[in-house]
Phi, psi and omega in degrees: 000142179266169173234143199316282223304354196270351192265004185290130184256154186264068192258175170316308198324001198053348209270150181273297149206189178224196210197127181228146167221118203242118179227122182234151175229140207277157187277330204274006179246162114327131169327176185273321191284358168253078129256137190265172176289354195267332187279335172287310174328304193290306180270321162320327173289321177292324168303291197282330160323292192305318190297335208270341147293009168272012156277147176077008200260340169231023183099348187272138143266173183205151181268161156235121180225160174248137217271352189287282199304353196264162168288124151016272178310323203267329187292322206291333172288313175315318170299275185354304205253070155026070134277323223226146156283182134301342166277285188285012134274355130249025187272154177253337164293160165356110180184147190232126194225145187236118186236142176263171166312320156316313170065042154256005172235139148212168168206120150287123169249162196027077161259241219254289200256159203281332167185125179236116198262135186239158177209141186215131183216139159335167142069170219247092194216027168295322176306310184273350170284339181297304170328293175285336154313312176290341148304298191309308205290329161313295167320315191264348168254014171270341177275312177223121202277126202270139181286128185228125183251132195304316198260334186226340158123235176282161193221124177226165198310339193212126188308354177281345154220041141305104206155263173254006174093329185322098155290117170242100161253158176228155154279136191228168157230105199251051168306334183268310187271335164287347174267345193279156184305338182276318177016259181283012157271356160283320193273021183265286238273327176286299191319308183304330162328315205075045172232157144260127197247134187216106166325142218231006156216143198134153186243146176081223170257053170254153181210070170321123150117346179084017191281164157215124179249134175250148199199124161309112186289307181268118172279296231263161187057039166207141204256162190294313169307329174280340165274359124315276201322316180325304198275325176288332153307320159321298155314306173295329174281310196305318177291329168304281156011261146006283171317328191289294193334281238276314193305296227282300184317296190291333174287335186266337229200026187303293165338287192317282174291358155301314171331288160297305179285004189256345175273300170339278164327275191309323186275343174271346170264352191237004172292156175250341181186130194238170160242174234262325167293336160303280193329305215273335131340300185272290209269026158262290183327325214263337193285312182310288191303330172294306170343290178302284241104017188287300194234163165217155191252170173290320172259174160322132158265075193285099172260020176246326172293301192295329158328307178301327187268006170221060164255130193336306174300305187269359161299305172278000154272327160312328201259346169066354176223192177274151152171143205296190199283331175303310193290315178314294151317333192276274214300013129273000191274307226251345197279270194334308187294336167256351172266330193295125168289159177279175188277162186258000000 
């Protein structure tokens, strides 16, 4: 089976993918977080019972695992391919994730809320992840009836998404456009927006690979369409944006960025040991340049899969074994060298 992320294409357009996120709570419970363990056990069990006729209901199969029983390393890979918070990779109580194959459907139970239903698609796909989340979620409020309010809409564990309950986000790939000097008075100008833009790999204020997520601030006093139209608009000027820079660049500066990417390509198929910021750099350079038309390869560059594939965790479940940072560096090196296609 492929998983969405392997279908992302290095088209102009920047956008990488989007994401509707549905966070609901069963009315016969407590938030998760005043649940004692014996009382979270029981309505998970009772969840995942119910639950078990949801193969075949959209063509997907799907797994069920319990996120307590699961290994360290297996959650943390799982944040990598954004199933998971940060919270809920360390979180220890009672909890569960139903993944389709694909990993482009999940629900979480007893996370931050009793079930946070997610849809992840290529491309600029909010409408129809919405589409497809707004089935499911009937489905799943026809099994456990949600607390809800006539005045404030769905009641979630945390008042930042009370209301249609909702996350609607994209991914952008902003290389160009995160170095110009205006920069963070744009993402001050997304704020004034109601939208948040946050780099979505990297430590501190660094954002290894140039990724960016646009994201709603405000559930409440918005209608599920309209935090759609938001975002995507939001997504789309910043990628218009983008465009103009690398366009201005290549009428002016062609060498130059041909230059670079192609020293990019050569240091990523021929390194022996790269480090996660080395990687995600050079592999921002070549995803831009395929993008323009700079290079082209003989087969699909899936460059976003390969980003995903050499993040520590799901690097070191490919390597089938633990391993430290040096090692960790070889065996990206060695990822990259068999996955990268040759040039044409």
């Amino acid at each position: 089976m492929t998983r969405w992320f392997e279908d992302v294409k290095n088209d102009p357009s920047n956008i990488v993918s989007s994401r509707v996120r549905l966070s609901r709570n069963w009315e016969e419970y407590k938030f998760p977080s005043r649940l004692e363990d014996n009382e979270a056990r029981y309505m998970v069990g009772r969840m995942m019972q119910e639950l078990r006729d949801i193969q075949g209901k959209d063509g997907r199969r799907y797994e069920f695992r319990a996120l307590d029983k699961m290994e360290e390393l297996d959650r943390v890979a799982l944040r990598e391919r954004r199933l998971l918070n940060k919270t809920l990779v360390e979180k220890k109580t009672p909890g569960s994730i139903i993944c389709s194959d694909d990993e482009a459907v999940s629900l979480v139970l007893n996370g931050d809320d009793h079930i946070r239903l997610q849809i992840l698609a290529p491309g600029l796909e909010l409408k129809s992840c919405y589409d497809e989340a707004d089935k499911l979620d009937d489905y799943l409020n026809a099994k456990f009836p949600y607390a809800f309010s006539s005045k404030y809409g769905y009641l979630t564990a945390y008042p930042t998404n009370v209301g249609t309950g909702m996350k609607a986000s994209v991914v952008v790939h902003l290389p160009s456009l995160s170095t110009s000097k205006r920069f963070q008075d744009l993402l001050g100008d997304m704020s004034r927006f109601g939208t948040t833009v946050r780099g979505v790999y990297g430590r501190g204020t660094e954002n290894y690979g140039d990724l960016y997520e646009i994201y709603n601030q405000k559930t409440l006093g918005m209608n599920e369409q309209e935090i759609i139209e938001l975002v995507s608009s939001v997504a789309v000027q910043l990628s218009q944006q983008e465009r103009e820079i690398r366009e201005a660049s290549l009428s002016k500066h062609r060498l130059l960025r041909e230059d670079e990417v192609y020293k990019s390509y050569g240091v990523l198929k021929y390194a022996r040991k790269l480090s996660m910021k080395e990687a995600m750099t050079f592999l921002s350079h070549l995803r831009a340049g395929i993008a323009d038309g700079l290079v082209e390869t003989k087969e699909f560059a899936g460059i976003y899969n390969l980003m995903i594939g050499i993040q520590p965790a799901n690097l070191q479940k490919y390597s089938r074994q633990p391993l430290g940072k040096d090692e960790l560096e070889v065996a990206r090196g060695r990822y990259l060298r068999e996955h990268l296609p040759e040039l044409k």
